[in-house]
C-alpha positions as CSV (number, residue, x, y, z in Angstrom):
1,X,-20.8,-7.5,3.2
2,X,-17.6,-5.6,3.4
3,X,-14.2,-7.5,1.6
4,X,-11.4,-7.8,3.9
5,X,-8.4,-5.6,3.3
6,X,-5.0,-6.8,4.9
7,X,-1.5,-6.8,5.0
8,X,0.3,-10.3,5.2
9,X,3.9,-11.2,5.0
10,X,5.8,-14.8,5.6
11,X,8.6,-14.9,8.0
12,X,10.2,-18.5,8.6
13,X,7.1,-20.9,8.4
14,X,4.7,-18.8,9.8
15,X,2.5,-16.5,7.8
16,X,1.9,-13.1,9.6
17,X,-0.8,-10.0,9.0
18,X,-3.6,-7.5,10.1
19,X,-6.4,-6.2,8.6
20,X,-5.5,-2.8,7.3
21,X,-8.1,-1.2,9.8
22,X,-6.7,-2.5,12.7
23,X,-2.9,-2.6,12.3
24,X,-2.0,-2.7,15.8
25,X,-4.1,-6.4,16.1
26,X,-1.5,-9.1,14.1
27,X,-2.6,-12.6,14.1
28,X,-0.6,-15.4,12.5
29,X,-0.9,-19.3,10.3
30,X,0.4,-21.9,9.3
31,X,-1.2,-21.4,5.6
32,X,-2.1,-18.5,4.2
33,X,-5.3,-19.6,3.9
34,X,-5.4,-20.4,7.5
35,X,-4.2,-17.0,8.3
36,X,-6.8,-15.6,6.0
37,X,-9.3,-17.4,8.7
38,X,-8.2,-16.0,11.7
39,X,-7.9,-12.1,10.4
40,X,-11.9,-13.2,9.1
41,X,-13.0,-14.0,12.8
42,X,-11.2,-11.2,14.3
């Protein structure tokens, strides 16, 4: 299994980021942790 490698930044409440491979494909979450799930599904 392959670790994920991202970017990930906060800006107002919202945490933001890609995975490194795929830069042009943001997602956002509440949490980091939540955010963390949603670059892990994409």
């Amino acid at each position: 299994m392959k670790s994920l490698e991202y970017t990930y930044w906060k800006d107002g409440e919202f945490f933001l980021g890609y995975l490194n491979d795929y830069p042009d494909h943001m997602t956002q979450g509440n949490t980091l942790k939540e955010l963390e799930e949603m670059l892990s599904e994409s």
